[in-house]
DSSP file (Angstrom, degrees, kcal/mol; ACC not computed):
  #  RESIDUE AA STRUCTURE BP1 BP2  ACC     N-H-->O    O-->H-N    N-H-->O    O-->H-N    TCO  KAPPA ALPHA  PHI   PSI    X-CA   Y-CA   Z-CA
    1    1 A X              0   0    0      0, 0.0    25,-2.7     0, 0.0     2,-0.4   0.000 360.0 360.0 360.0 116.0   92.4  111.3   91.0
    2    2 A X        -     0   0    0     23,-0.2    44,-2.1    42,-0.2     2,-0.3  -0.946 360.0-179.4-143.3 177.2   95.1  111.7   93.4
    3    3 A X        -     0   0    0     -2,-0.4     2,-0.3    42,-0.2    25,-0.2  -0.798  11.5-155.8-146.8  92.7   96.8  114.2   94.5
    4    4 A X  E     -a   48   0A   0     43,-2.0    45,-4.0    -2,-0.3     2,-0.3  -0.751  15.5-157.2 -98.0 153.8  100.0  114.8   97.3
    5    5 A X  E     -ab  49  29A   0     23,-1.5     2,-1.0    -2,-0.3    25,-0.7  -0.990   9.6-156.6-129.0 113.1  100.3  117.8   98.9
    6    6 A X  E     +ab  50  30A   0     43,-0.9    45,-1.1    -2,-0.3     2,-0.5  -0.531  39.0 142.9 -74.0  49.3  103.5  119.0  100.3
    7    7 A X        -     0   0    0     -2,-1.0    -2,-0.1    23,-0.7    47,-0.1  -0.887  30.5-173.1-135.7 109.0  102.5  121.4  102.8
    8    8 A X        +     0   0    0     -2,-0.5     2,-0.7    45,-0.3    -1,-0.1   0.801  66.8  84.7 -72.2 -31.3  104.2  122.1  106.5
    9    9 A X  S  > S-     0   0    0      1,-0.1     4,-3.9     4,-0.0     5,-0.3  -0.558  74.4-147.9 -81.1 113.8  101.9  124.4  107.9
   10   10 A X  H  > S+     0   0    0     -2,-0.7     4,-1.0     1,-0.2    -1,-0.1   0.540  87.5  54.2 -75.8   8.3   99.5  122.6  109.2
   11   11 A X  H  > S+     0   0    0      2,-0.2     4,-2.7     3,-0.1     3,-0.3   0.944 119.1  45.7 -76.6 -67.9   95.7  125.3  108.6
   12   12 A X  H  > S+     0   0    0      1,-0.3     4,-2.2     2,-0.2     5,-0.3   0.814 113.0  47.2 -67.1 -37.0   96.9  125.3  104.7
   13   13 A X  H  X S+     0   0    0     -4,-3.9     4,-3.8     2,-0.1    -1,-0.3   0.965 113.0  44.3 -75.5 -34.2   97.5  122.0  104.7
   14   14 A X  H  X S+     0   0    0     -4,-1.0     4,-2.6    -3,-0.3    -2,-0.2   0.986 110.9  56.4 -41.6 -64.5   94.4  121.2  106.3
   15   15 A X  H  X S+     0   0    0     -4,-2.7     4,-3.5     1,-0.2    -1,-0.2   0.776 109.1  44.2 -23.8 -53.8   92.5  123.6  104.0
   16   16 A X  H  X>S+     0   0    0     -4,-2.2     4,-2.6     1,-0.2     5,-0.6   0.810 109.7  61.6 -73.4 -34.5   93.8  121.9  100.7
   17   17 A X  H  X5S+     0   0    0     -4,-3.8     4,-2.0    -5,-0.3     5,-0.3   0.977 110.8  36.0 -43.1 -57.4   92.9  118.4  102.5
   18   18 A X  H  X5S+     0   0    0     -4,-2.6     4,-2.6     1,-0.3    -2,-0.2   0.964 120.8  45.0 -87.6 -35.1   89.0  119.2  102.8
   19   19 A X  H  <5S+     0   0    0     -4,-3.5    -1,-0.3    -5,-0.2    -3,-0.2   0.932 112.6  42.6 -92.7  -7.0   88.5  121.1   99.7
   20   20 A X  H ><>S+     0   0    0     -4,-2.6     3,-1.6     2,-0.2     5,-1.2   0.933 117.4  55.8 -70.9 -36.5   90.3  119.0   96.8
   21   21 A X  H ><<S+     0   0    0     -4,-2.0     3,-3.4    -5,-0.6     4,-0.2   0.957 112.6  41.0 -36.0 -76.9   88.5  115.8   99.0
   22   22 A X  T 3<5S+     0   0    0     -4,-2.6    -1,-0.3    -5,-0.3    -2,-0.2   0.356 112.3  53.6 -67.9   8.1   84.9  117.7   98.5
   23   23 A X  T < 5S-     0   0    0     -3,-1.6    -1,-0.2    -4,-0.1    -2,-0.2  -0.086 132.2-103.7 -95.5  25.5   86.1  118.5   94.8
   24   24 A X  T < 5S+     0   0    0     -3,-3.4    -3,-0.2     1,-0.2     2,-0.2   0.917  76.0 135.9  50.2  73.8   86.6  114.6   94.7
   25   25 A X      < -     0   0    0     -5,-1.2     2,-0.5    -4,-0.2    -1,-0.2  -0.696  53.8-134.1-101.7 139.8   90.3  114.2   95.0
   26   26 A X        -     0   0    0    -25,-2.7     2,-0.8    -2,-0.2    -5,-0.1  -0.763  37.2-165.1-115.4 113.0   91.8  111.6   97.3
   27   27 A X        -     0   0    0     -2,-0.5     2,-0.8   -10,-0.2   -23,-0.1  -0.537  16.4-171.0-109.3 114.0   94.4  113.7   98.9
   28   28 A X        -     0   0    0     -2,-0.8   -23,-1.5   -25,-0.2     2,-0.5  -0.849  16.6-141.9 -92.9 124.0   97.7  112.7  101.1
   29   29 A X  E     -b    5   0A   0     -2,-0.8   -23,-0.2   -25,-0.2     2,-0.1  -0.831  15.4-165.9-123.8 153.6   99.6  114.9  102.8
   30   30 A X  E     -b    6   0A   0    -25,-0.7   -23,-0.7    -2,-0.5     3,-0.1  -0.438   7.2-162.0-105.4 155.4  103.1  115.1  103.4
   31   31 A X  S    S+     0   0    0     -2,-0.1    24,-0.3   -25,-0.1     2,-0.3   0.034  73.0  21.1-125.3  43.5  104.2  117.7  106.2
   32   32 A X  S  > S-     0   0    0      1,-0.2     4,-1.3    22,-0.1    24,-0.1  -0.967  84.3 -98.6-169.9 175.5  108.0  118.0  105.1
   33   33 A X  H >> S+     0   0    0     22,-1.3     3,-1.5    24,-0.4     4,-1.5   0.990 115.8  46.0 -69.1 -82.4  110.4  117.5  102.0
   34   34 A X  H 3> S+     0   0    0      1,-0.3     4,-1.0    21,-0.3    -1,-0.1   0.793 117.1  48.7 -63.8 -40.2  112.0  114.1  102.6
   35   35 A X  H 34 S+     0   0    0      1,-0.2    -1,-0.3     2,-0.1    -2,-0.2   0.913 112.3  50.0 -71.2 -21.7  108.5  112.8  103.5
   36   36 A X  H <X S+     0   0    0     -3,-1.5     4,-2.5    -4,-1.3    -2,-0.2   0.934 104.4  49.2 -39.9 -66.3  107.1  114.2  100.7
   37   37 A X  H  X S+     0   0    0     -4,-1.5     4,-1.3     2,-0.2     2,-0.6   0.681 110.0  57.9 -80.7   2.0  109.4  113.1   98.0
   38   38 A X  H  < S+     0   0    0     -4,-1.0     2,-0.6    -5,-0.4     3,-0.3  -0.022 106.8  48.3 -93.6-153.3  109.0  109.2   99.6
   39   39 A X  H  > S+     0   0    0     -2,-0.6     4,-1.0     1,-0.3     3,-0.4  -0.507 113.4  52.7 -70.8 -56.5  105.2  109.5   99.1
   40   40 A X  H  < S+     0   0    0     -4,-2.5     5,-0.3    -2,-0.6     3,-0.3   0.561 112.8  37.7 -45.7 -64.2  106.2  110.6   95.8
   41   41 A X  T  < S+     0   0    0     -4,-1.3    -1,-0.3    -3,-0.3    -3,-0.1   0.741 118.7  49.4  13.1 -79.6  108.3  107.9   95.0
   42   42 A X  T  4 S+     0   0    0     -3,-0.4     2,-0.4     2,-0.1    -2,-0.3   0.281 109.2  56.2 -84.3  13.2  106.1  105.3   96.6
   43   43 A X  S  < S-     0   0    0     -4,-1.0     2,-1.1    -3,-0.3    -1,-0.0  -0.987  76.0-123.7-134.7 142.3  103.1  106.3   95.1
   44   44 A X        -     0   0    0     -2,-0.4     2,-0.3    28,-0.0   -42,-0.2  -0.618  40.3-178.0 -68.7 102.0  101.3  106.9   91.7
   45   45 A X        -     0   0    0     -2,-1.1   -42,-0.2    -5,-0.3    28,-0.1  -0.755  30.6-146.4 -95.1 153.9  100.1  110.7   91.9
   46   46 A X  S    S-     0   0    0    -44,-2.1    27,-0.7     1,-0.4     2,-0.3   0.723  84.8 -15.1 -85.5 -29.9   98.1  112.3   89.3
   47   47 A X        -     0   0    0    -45,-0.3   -43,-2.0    25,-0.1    -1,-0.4  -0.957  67.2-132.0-156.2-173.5   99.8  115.8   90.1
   48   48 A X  E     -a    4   0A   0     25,-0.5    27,-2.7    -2,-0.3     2,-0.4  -0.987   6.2-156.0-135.1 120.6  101.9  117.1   93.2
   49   49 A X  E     -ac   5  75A   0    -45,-4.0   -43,-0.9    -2,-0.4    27,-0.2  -0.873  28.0-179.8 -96.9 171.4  101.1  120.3   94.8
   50   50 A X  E     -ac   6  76A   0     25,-1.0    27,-2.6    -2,-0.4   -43,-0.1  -0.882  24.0-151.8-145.2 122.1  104.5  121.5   96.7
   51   51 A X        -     0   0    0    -45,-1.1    27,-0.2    -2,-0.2     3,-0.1  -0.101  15.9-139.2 -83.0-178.9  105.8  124.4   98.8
   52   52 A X  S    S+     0   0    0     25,-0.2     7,-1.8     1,-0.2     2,-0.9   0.588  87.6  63.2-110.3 -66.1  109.4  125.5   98.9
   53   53 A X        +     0   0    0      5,-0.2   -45,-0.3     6,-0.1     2,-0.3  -0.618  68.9 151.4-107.2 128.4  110.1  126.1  102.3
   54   54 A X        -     0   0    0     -2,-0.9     2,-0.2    -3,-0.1   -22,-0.1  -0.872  53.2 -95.4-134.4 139.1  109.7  122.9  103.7
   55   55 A X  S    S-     0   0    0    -24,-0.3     2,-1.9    -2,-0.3   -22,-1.3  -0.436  98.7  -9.2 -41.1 138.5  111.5  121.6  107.0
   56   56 A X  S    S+     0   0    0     -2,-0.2     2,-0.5   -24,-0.1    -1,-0.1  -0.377 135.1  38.1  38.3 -49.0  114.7  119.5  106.1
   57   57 A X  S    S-     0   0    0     -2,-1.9   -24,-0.4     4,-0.0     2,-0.3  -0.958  83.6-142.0-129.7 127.5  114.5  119.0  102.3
   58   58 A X    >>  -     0   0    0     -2,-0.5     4,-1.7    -5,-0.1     3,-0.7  -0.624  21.5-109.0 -89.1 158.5  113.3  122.0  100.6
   59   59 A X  H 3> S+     0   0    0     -7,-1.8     4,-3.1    -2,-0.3    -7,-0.1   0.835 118.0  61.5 -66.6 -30.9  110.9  121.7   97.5
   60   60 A X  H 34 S+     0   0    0     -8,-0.3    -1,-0.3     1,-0.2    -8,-0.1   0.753 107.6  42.3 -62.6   5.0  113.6  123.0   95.3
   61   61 A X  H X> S+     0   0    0     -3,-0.7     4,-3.3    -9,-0.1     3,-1.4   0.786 116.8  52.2-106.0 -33.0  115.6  119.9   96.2
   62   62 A X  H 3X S+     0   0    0     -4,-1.7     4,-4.0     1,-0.3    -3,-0.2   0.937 106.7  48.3 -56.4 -49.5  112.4  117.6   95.9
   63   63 A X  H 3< S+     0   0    0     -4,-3.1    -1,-0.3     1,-0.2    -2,-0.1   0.036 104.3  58.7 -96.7  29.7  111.3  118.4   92.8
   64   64 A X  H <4 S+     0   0    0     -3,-1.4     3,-0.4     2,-0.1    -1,-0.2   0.691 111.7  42.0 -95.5 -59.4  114.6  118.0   91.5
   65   65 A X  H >X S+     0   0    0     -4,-3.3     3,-2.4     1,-0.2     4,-1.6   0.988 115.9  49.0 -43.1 -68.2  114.6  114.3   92.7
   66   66 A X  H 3X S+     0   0    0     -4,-4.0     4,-2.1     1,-0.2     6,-0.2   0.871 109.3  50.8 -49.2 -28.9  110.8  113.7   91.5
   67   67 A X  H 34 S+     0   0    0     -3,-0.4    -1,-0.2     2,-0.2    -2,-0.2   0.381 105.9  63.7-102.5  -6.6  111.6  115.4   87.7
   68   68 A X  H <4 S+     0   0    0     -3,-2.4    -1,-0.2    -4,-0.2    -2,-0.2   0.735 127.6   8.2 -89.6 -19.1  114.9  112.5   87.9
   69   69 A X  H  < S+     0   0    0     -4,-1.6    -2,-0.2    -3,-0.1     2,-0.2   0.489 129.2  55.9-125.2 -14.4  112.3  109.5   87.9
   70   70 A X     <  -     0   0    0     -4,-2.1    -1,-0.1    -5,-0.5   -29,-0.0  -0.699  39.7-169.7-117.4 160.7  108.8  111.3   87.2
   71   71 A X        +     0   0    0     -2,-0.2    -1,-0.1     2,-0.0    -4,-0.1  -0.138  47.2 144.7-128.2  41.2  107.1  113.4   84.9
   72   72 A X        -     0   0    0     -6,-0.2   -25,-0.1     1,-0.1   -26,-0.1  -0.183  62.9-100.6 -31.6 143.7  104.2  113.6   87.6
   73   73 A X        -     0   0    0    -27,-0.7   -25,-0.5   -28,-0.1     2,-0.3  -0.535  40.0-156.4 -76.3 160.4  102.8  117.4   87.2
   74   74 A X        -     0   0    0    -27,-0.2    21,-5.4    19,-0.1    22,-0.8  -0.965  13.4-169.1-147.2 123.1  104.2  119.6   90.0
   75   75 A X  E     -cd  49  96A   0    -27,-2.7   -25,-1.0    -2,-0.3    22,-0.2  -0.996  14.2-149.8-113.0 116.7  102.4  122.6   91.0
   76   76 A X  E     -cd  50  97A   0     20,-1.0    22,-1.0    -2,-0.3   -25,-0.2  -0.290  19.1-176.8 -78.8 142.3  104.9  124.8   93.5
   77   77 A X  E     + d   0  98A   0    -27,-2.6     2,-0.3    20,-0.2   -25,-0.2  -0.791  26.3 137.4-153.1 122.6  102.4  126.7   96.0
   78   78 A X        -     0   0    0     20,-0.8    22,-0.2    -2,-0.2   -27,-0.1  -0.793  66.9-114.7-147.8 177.9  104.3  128.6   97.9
   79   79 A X  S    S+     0   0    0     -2,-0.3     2,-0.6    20,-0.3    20,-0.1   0.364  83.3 106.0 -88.7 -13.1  104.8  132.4   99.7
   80   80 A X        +     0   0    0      1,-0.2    -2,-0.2     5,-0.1   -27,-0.0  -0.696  40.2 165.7 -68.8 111.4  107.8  133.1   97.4
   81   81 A X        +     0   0    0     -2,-0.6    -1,-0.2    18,-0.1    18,-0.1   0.157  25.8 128.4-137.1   7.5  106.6  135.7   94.8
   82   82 A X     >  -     0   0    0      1,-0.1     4,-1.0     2,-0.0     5,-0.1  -0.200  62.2-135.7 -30.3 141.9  109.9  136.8   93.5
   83   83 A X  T  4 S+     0   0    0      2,-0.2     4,-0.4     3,-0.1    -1,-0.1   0.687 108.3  59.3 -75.7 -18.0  110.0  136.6   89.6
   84   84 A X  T >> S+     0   0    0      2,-0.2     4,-1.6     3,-0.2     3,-1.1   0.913 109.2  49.7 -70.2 -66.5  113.8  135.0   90.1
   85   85 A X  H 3> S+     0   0    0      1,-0.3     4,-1.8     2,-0.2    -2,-0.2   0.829 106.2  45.4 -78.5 -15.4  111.9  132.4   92.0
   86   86 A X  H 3X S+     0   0    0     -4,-1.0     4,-1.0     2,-0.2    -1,-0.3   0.695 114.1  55.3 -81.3  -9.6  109.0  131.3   89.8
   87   87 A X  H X> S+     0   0    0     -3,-1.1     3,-5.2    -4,-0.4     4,-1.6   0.943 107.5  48.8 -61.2 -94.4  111.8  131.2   87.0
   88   88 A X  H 3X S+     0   0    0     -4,-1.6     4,-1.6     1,-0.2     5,-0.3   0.632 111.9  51.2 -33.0 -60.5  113.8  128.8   89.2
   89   89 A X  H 3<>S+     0   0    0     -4,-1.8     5,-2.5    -5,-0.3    -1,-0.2   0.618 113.3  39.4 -41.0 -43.1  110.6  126.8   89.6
   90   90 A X  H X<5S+     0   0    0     -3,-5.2     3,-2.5    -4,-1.0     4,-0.5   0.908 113.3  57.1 -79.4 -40.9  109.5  126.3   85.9
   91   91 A X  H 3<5S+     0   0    0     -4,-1.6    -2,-0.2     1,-0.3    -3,-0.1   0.735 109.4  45.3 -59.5 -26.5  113.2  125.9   85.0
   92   92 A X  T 3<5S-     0   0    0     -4,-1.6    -1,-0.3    -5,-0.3    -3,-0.2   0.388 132.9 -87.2 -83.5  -8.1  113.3  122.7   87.7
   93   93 A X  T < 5 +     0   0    0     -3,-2.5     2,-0.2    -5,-0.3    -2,-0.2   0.769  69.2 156.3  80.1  30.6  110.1  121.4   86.3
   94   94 A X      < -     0   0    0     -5,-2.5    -1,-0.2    -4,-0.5   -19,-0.2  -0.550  32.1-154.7 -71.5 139.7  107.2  122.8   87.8
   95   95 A X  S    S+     0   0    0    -21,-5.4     2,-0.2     1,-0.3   -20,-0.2   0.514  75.9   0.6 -72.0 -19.7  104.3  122.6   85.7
   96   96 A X  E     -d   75   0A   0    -22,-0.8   -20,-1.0    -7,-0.2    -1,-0.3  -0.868  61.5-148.5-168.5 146.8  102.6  125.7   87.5
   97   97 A X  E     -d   76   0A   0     -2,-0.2     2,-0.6   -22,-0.2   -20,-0.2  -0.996  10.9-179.8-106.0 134.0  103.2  128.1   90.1
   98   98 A X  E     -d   77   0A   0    -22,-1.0   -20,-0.8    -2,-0.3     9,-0.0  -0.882  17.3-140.1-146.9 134.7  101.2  129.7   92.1
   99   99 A X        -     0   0    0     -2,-0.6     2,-0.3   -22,-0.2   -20,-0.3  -0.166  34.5 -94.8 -74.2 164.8  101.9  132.2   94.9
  100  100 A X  S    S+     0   0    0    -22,-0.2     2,-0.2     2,-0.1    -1,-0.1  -0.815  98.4  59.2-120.4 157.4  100.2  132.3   98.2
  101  101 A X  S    S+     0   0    0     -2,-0.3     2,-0.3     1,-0.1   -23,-0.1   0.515  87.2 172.0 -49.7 152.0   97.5  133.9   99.7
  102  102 A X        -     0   0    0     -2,-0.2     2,-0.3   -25,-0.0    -2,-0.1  -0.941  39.4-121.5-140.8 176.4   95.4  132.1   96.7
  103  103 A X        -     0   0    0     -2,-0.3     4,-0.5     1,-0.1    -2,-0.0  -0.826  22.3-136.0-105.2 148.5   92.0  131.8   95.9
  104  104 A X  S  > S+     0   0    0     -2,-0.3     4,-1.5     2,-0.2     3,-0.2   0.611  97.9  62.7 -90.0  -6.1   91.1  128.3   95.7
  105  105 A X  H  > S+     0   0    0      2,-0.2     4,-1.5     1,-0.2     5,-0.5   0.996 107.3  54.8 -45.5 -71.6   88.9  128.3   92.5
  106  106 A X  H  4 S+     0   0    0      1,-0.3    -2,-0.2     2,-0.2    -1,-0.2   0.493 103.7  46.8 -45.7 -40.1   92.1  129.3   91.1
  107  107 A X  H >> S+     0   0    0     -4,-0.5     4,-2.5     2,-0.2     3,-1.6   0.929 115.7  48.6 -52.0 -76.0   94.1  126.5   92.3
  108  108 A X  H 3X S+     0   0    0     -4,-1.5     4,-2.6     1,-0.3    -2,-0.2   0.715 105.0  54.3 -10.6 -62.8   91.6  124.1   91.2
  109  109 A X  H 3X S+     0   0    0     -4,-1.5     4,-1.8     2,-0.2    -1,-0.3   0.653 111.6  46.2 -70.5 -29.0   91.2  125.4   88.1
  110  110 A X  H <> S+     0   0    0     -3,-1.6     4,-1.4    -5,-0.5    -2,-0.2   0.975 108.6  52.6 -89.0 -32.8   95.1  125.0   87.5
  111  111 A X  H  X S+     0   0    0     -4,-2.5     4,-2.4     2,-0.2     5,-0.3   0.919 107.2  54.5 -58.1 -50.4   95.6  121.4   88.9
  112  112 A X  H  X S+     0   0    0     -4,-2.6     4,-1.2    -5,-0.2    -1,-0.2   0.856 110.7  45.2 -67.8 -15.5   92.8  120.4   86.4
  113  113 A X  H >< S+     0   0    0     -4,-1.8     3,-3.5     2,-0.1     4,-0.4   0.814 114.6  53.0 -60.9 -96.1   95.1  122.2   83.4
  114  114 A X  H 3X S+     0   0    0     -4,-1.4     4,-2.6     1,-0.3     3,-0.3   0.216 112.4  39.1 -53.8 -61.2   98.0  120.3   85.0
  115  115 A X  H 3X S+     0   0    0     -4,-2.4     4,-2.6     1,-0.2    -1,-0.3   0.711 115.8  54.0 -81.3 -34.1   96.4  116.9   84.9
  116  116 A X  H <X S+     0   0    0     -3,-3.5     4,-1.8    -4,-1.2    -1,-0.2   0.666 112.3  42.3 -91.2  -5.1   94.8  117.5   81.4
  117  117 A X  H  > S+     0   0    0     -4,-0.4     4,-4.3    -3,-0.3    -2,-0.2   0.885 109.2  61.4 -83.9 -39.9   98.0  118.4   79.9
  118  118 A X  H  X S+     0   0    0     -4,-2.6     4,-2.1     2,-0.2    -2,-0.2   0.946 107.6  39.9 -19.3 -78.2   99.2  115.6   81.7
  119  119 A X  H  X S+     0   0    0     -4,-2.6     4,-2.9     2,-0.2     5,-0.2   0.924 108.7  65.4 -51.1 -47.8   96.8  113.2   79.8
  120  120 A X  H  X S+     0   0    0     -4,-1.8     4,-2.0     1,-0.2     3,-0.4   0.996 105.4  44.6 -43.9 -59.3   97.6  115.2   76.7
  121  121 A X  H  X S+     0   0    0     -4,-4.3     4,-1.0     1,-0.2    -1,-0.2   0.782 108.5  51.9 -34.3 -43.7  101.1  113.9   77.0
  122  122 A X  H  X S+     0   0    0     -4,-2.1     4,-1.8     2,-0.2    -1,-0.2   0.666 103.2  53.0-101.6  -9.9  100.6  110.6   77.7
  123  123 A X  H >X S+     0   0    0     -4,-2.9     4,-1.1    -3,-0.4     3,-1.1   0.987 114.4  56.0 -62.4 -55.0   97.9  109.5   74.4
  124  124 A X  H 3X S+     0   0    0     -4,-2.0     4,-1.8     1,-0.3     5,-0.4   0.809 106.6  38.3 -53.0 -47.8  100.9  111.1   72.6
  125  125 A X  H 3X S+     0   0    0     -4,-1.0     4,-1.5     1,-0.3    -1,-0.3   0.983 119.4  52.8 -55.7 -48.6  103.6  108.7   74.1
  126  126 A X  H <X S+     0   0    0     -4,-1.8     4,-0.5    -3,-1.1    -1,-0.3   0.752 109.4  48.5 -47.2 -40.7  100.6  106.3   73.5
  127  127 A X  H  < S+     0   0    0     -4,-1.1    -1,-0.2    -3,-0.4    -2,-0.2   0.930 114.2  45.4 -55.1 -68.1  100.3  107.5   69.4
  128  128 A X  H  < S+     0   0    0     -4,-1.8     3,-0.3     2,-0.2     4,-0.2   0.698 112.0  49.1 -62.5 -34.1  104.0  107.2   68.7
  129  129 A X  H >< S+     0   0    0     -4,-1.5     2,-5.5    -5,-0.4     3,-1.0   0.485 103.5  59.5 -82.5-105.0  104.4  103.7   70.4
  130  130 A X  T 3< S+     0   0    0     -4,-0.5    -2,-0.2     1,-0.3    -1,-0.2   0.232  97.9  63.3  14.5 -20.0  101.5  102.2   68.7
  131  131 A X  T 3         0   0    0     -2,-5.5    -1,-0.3    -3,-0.3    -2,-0.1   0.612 360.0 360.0-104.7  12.1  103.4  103.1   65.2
  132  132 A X    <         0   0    0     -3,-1.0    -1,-0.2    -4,-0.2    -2,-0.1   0.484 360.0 360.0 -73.8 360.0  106.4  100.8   65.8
C-alpha cells in the first residue's frame, strides 16, 4: 500500500514516514501543497494523508484539485480543530479528519477504514460494470 503524506513540518513528517514504513506502508512525502498535489496526480496512492496549512497551496485548495480527477481517500491531519473546519473538510471530500496532537494507533486505525471503504467502493463499481 501506498500512502503520500502532505506534511511541512518536518519532525511530523518524519514521524508518519518511520511508522506507517514499520506498519508496512511505502510512504512519500510531500513538504508543501503544489508538490503535493503533483505526487498526487503523478502517482497511484492508496489514501492521502494532508494538512491544511501548507506553504503556497493550502490543503483546502489541493484537495479540491485531487477530488476533480481522483476519488483517492483523503485524510486531513491537521492543528485546525474548529467544528466549521472539519465541516469544510468533509464537505470538500475528505474521507476523515483528524486533529493534531494524535495518537498514532488512531491514525492507523483510520487510514485502514479509509482504504477498506476504499476497496468497498471499488468491487461495487466492479459489480455494476460486470452486469452490462
Amino acid at each position: 500500500m501506498r500512502v503520500l503524506v502532505v506534511e511541512d513540518e518536518p519532525r511530523t513528517a518524519e514521524y508518519l514516514q518511520k511508522g506507517l514504513s514499520e506498519s508496512g506502508f511505502v510512504v512519500d512525502i510531500a513538504n508543501n501543497g503544489g508538490d503535493g498535489l503533483h505526487m498526487a496526480e503523478e502517482t497511484d496512492y492508496d489514501v492521502i494523508i494532508l494538512d491544511v496549512m501548507l506553504p503556497g497551496m493550502d490543503g483546502w485548495t489541493v484537495i479540491k484539485s485531487i477530488r476533480s480527477k481522483s476519488e483517492t481517500p483523503v485524510l486531513f491531519l491537521t492543528a485546525l480543530d474548529d467544528v466549521a473546519d472539519r465541516v469544510r473538510g468533509f464537505e470538500l471530500g475528505a474521507d476523515d479528519y483528524l486533529v493534531k496532537p494524535f495518537a498514532f494507533a488512531e491514525l492507523l486505525a483510520r487510514i485502514r477504514r479509509c482504504l477498506r471503504q476504499s476497496t468497498s467502493k471499488e468491487s461495487e463499481r466492479l459489480r455494476i460494470a460486470d452486469l452490462g
